[in-house]
The first five atom37 places (N, CA, C, CB, O) and aatype in JSON, in Angstrom:
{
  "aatype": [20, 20, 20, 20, 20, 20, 20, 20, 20, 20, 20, 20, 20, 20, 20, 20, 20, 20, 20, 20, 20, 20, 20, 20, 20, 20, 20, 20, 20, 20, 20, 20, 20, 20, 20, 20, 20, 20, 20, 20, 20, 20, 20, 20, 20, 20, 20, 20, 20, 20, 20, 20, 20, 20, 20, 20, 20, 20, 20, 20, 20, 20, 20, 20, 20, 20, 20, 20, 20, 20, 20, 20, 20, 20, 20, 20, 20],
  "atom_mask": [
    [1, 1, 1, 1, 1],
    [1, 1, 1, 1, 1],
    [1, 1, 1, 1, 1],
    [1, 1, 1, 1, 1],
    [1, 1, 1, 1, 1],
    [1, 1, 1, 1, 1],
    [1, 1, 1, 1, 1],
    [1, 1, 1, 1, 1],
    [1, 1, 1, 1, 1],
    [1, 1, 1, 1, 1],
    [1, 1, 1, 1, 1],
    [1, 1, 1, 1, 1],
    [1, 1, 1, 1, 1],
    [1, 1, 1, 1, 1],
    [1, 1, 1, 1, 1],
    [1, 1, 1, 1, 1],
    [1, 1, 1, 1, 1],
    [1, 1, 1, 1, 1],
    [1, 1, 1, 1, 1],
    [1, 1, 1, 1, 1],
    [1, 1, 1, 1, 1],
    [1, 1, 1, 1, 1],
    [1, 1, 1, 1, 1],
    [1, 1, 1, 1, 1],
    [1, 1, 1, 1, 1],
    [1, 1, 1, 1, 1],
    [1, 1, 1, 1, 1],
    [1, 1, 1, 1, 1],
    [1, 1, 1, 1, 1],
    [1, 1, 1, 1, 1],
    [1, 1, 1, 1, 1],
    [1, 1, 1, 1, 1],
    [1, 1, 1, 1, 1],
    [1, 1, 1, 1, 1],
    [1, 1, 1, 1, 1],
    [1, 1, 1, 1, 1],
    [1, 1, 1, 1, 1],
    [1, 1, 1, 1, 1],
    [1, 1, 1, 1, 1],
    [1, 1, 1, 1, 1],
    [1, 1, 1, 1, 1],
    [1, 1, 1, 1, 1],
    [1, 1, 1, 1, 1],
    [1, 1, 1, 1, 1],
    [1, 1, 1, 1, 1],
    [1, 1, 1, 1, 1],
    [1, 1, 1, 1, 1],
    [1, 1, 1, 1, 1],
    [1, 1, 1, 1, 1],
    [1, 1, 1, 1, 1],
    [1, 1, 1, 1, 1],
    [1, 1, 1, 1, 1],
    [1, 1, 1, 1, 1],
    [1, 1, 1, 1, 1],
    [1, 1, 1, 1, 1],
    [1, 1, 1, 1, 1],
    [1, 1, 1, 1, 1],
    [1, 1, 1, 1, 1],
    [1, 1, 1, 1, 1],
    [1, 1, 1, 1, 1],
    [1, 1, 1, 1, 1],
    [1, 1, 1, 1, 1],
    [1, 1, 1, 1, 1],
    [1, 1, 1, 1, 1],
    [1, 1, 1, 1, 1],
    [1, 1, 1, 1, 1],
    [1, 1, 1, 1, 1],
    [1, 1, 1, 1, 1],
    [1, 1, 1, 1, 1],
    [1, 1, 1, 1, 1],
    [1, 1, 1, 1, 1],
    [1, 1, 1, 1, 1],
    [1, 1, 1, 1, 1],
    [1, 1, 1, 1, 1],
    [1, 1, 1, 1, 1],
    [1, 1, 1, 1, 1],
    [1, 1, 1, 1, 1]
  ],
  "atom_positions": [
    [[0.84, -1.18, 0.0], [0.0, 0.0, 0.0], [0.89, 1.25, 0.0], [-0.95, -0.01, 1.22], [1.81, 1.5, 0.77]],
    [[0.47, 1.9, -0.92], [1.29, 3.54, -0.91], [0.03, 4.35, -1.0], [2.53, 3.99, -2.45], [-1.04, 4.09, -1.55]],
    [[0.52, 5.69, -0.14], [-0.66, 6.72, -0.01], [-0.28, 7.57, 0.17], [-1.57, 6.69, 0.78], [0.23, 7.56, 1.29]],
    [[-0.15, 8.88, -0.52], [0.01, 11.03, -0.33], [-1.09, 11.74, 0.14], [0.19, 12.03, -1.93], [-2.19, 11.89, -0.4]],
    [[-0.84, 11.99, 0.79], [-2.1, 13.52, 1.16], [-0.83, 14.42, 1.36], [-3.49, 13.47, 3.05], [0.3, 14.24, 1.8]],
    [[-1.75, 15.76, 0.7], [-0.86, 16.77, 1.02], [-1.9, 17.36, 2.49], [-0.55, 17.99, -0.52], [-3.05, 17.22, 2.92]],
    [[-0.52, 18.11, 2.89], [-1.2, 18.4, 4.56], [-0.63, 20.0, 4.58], [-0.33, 17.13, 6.23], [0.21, 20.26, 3.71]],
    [[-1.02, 21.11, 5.5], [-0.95, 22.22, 5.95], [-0.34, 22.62, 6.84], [-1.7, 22.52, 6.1], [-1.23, 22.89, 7.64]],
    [[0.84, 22.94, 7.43], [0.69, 23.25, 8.74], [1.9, 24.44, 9.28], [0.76, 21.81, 9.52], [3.0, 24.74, 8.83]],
    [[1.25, 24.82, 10.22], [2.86, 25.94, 10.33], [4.3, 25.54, 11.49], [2.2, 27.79, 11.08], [4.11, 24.65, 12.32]],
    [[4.88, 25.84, 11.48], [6.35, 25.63, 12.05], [7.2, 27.46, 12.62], [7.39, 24.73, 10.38], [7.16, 28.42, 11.84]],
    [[7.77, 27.57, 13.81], [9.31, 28.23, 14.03], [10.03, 28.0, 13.5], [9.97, 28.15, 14.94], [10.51, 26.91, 13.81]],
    [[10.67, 28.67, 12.4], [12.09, 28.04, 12.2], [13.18, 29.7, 12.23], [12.12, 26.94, 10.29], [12.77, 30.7, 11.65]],
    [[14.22, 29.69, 12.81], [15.01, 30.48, 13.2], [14.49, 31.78, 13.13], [16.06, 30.31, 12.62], [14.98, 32.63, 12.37]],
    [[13.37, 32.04, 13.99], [12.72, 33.23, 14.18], [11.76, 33.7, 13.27], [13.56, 34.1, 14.29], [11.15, 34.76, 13.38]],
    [[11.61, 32.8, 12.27], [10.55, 33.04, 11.46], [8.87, 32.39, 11.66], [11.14, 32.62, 10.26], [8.94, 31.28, 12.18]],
    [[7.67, 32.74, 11.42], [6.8, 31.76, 11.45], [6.3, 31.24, 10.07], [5.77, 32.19, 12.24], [5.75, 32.0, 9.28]],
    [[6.5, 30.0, 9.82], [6.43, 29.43, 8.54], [5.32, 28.85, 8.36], [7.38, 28.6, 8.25], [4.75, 28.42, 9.36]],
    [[4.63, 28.65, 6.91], [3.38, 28.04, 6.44], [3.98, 26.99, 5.61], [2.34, 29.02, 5.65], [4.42, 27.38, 4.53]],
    [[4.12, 25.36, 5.95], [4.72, 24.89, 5.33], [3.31, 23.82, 4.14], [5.88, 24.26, 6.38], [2.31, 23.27, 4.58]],
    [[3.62, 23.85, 3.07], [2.58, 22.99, 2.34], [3.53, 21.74, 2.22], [1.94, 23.65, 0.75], [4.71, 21.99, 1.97]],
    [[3.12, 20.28, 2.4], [4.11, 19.27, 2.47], [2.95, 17.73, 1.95], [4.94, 19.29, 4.36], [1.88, 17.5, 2.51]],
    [[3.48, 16.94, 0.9], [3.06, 15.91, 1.02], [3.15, 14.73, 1.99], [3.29, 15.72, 0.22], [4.34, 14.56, 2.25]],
    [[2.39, 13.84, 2.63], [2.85, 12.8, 3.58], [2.64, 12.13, 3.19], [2.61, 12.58, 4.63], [1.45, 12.05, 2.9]],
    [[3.88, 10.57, 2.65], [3.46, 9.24, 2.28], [3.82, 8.75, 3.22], [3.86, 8.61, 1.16], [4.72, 8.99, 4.02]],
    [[2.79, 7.7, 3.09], [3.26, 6.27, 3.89], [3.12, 5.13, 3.1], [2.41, 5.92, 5.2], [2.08, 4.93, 2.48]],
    [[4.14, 4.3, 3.04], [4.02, 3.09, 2.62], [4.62, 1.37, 3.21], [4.46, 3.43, 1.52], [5.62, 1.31, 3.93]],
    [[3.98, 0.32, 2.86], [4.21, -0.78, 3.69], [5.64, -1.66, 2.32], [2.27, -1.79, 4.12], [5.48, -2.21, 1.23]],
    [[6.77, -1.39, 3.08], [8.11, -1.77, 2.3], [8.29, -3.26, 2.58], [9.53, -0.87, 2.84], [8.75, -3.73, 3.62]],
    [[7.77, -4.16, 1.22], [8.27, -5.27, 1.85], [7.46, -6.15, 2.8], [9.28, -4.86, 2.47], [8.05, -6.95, 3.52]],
    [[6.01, -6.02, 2.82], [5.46, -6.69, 4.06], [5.68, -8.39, 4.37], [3.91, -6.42, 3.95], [5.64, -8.84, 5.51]],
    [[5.83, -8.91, 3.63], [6.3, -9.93, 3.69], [7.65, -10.53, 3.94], [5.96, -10.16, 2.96], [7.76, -11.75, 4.01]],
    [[8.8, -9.61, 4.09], [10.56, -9.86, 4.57], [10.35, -9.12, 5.48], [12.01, -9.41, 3.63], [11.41, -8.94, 6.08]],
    [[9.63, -8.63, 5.88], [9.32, -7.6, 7.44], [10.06, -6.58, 7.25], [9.78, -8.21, 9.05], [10.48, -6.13, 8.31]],
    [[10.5, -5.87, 6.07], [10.95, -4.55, 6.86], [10.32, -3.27, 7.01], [12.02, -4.16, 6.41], [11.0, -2.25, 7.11]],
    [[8.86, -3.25, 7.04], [8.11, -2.51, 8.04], [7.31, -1.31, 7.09], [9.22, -1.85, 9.32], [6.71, -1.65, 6.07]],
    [[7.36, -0.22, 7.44], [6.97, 0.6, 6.75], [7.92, 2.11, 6.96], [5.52, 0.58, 7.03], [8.79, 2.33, 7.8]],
    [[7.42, 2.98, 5.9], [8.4, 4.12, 5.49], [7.25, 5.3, 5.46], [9.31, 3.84, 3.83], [6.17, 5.2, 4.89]],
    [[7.74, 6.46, 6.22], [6.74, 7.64, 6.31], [7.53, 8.58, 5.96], [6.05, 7.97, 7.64], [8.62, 8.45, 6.51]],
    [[7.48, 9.39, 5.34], [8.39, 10.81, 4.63], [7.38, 12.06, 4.62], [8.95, 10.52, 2.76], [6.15, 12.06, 4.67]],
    [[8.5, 13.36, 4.51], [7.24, 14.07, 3.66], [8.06, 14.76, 3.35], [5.86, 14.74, 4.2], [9.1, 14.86, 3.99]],
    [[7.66, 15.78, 1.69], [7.49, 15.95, 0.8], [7.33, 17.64, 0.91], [6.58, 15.04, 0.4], [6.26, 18.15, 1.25]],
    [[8.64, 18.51, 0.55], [7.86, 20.09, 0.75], [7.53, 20.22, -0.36], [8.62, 21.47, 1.22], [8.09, 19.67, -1.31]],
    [[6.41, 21.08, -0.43], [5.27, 21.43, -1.4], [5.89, 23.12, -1.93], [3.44, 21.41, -0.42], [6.33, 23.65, -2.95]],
    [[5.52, 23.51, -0.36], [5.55, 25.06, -0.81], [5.92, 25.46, 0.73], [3.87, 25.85, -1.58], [5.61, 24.67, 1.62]],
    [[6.73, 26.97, 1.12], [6.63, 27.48, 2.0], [6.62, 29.02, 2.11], [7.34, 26.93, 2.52], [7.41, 29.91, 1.82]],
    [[5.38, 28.97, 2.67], [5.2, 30.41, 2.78], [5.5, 31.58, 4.0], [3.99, 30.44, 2.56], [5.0, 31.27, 5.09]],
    [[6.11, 32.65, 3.98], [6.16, 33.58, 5.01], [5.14, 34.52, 5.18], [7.2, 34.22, 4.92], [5.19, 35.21, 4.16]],
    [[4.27, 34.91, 5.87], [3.09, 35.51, 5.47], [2.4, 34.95, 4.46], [3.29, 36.68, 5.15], [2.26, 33.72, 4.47]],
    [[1.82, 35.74, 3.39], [1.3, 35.32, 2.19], [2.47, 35.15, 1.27], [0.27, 36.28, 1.67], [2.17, 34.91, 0.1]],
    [[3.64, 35.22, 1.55], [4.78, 35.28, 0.45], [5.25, 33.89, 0.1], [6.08, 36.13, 0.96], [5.77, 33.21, 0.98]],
    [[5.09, 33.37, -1.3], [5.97, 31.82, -1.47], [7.28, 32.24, -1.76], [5.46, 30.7, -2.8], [7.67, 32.83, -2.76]],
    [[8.07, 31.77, -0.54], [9.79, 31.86, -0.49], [10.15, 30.56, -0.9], [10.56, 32.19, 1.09], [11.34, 30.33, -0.7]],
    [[9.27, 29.27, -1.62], [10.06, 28.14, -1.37], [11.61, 28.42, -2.44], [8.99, 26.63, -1.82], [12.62, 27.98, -1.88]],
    [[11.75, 28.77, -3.19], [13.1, 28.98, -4.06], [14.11, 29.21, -3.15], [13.09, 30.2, -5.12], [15.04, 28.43, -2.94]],
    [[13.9, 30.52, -2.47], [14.49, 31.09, -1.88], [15.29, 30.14, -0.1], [13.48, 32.26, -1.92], [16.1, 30.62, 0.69]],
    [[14.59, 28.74, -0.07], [14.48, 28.59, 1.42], [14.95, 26.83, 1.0], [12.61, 29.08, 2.33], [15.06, 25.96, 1.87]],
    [[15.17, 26.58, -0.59], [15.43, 25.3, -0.51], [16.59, 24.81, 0.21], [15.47, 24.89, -1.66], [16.24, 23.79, 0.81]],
    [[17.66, 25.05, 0.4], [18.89, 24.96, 1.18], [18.31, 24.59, 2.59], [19.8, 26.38, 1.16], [19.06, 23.72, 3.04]],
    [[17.45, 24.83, 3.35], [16.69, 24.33, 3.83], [15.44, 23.32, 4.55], [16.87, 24.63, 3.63], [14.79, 23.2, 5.6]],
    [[15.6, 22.72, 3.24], [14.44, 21.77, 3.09], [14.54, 20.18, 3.91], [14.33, 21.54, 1.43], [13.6, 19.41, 4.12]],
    [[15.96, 19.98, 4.29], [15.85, 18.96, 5.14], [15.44, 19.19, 6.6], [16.99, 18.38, 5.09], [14.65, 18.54, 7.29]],
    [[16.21, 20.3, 6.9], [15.72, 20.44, 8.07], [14.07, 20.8, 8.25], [16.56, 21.4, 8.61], [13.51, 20.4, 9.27]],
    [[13.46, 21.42, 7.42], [11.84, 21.78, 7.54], [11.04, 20.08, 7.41], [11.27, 23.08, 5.92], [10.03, 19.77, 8.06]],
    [[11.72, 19.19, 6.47], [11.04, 17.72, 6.55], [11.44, 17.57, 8.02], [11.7, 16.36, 5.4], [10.56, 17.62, 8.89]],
    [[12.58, 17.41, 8.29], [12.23, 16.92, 10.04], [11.72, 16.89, 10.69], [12.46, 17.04, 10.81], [11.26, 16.05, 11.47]],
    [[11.68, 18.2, 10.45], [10.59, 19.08, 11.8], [8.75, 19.12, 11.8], [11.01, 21.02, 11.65], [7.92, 19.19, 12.71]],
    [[8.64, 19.03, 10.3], [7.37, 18.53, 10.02], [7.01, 17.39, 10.09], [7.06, 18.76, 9.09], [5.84, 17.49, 10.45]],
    [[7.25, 16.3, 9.97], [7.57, 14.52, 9.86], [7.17, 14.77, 11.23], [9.38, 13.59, 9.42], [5.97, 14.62, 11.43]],
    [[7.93, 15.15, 12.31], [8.12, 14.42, 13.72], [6.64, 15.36, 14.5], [10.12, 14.8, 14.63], [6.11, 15.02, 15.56]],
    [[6.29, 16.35, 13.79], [5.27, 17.5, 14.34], [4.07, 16.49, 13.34], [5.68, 19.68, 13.77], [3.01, 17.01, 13.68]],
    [[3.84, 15.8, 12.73], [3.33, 14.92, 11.7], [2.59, 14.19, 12.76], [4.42, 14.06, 10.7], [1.43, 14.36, 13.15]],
    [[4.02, 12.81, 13.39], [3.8, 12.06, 14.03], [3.26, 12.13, 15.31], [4.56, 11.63, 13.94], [2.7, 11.27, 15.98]],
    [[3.54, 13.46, 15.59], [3.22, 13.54, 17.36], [1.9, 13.98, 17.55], [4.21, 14.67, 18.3], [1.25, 13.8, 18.57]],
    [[1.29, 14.93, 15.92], [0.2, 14.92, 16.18], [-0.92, 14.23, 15.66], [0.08, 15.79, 16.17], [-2.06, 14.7, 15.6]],
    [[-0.43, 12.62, 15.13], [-1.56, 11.65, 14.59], [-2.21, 12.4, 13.57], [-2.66, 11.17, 15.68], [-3.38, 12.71, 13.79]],
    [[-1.76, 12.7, 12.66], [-2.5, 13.53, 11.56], [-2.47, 11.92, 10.3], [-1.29, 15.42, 10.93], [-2.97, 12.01, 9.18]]
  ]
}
């Protein structure tokens, strides 16, 4: 099974308040050799105010998956 929803949500990141747009997959890797499943996500777009900076903020982009992924997980979305 593989599945995307794109999701909404905002984030702090070094003094800024961010609007991050992000896809979330999940998928089952392998269910049968057990190695479990894989959850990622995906930046879409990020906005500062109404402004899309994503160009400007890609250098960035691992650390904003982190932080969204684990803000993802903690809030059962």
């Amino acid at each position: 099974m593989y599945k995307i929803k794109l999701h909404v949500t905002d984030i702090h990141y070094n003094n800024d308040d961010l609007t991050i747009e992000y896809n979330y997959s999940k998928a089952e890797l392998g269910y049968f050799d057990g190695t479990g499943t894989f959850e990622g996500v995906e930046i879409v777009r990020v906005l500062l105010d109404t402004v899309d900076i994503t160009r400007q903020v890609k250098h960035n982009f691992d650390d904003y998956e982190k932080i969204v992924l684990k803000q993802h997980i903690e809030n059962g979305l």
